[in-house]
C-alpha positions in Angstrom: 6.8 -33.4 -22.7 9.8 -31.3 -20.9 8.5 -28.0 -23.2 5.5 -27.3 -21.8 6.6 -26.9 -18.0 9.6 -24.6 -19.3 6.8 -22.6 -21.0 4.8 -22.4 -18.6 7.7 -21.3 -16.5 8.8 -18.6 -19.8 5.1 -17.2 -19.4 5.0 -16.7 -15.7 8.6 -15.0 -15.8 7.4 -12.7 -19.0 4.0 -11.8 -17.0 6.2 -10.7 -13.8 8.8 -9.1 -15.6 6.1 -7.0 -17.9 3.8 -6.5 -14.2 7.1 -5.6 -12.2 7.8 -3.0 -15.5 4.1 -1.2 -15.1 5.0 -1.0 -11.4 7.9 0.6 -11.8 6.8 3.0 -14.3 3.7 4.0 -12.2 6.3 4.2 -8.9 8.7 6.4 -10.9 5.7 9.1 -12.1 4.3 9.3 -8.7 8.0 9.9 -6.9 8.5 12.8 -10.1 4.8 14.1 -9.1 5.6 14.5 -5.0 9.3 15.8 -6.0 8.0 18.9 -7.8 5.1 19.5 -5.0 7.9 19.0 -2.3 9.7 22.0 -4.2 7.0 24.0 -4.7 6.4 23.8 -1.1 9.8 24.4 0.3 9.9 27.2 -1.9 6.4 28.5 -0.9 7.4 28.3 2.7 10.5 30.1 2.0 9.2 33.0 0.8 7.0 33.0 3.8 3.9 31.2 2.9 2.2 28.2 4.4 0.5 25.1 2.9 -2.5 23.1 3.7 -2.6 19.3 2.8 -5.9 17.0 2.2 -6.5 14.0 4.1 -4.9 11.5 1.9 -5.7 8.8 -0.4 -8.9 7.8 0.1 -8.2 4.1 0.3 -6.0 4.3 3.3 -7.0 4.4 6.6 -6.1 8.0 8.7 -3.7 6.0 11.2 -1.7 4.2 7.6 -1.7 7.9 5.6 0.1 9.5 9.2 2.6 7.0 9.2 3.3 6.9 5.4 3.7 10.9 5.9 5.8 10.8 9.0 8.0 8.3 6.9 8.2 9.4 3.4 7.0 13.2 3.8 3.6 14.6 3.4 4.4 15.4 -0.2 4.4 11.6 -1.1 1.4 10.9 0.3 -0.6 13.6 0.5 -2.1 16.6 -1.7 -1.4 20.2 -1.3 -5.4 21.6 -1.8 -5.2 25.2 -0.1 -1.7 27.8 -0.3 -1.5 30.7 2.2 1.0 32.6 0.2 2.9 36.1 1.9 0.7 38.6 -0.7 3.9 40.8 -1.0 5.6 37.9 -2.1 3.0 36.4 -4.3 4.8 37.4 -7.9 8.1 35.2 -7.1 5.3 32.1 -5.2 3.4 32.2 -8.6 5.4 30.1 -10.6 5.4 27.4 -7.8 1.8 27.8 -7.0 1.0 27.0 -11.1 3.2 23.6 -10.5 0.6 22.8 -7.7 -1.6 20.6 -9.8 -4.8 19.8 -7.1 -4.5 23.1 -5.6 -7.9 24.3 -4.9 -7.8 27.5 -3.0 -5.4 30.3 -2.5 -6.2 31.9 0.7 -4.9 35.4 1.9 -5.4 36.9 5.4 -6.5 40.2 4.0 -5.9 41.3 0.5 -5.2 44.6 0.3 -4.3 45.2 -3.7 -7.1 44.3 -6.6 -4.0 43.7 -8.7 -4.2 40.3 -6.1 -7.1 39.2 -7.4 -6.3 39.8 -10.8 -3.3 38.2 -10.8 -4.7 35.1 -9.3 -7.5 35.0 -11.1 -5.7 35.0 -14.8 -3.1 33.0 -13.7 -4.7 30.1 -12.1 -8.0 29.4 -13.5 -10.5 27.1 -11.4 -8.8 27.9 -8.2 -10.9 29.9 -5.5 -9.7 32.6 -4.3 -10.7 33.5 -0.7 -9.7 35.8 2.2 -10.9 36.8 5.5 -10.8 40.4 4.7 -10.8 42.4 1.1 -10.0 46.0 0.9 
């Protein structure tokens, strides 16, 4: 009768071990997703652009998703959704602002070139495009 405890005990430590895998697999493609946002960013910001996050997960409370960003960093909790970018800068942000994967809007102060538009337009499909003035 001593087998069926030890496995019992084999299947309970082959359940964890294949549980505590999935875990890890899931942790690992969600630290690679906030790694390449956290780079587009810097870079965005760096070549004088700003960013606009959404308000997090929507199964954690607002108080939870402020702390988690003030401890990890808004990029791994947190979506970027709307990009400000510097429009005389836009050719070298382009290649970040493609890596972006929920970004929703690109937002300009005033765009002052229809080769803008055009350029946004054919290289990020589905995005809106919006501006507080268009010359």
């Amino acid at each position: 009768m001593p087998t069926k405890p030890l496995l019992r005990l084999n299947f309970t430590l082959l359940i964890s071990a294949a549980t505590l895998a999935v875990v890890a697999v899931l942790v690992v493609a969600w630290a690679r997703e906030a790694a390449i946002q956290h780079s587009s960013v810097t870079e965005i910001k760096r070549l004088g652009g700003s960013v606009y996050y959404d308000d997090g997960p929507w199964f954690l409370p607002g108080g939870v998703t402020v702390a988690l960003g003030e401890w990890l960093g808004d990029d791994y909790v947190r979506a970027v959704v709307v990009v400000c970018p510097d429009e005389n800068r836009l050719a070298d942000s382009m290649p970040q602002l493609k890596r972006l994967r929920h970004l929703r809007m690109v937002y300009f102060w005033a765009i002052t070139s229809g080769e803008t538009i055009d350029l946004i337009k054919a290289s990020l499909p589905g995005v809106e495009l919006s501006a507080k003035m268009m010359r």
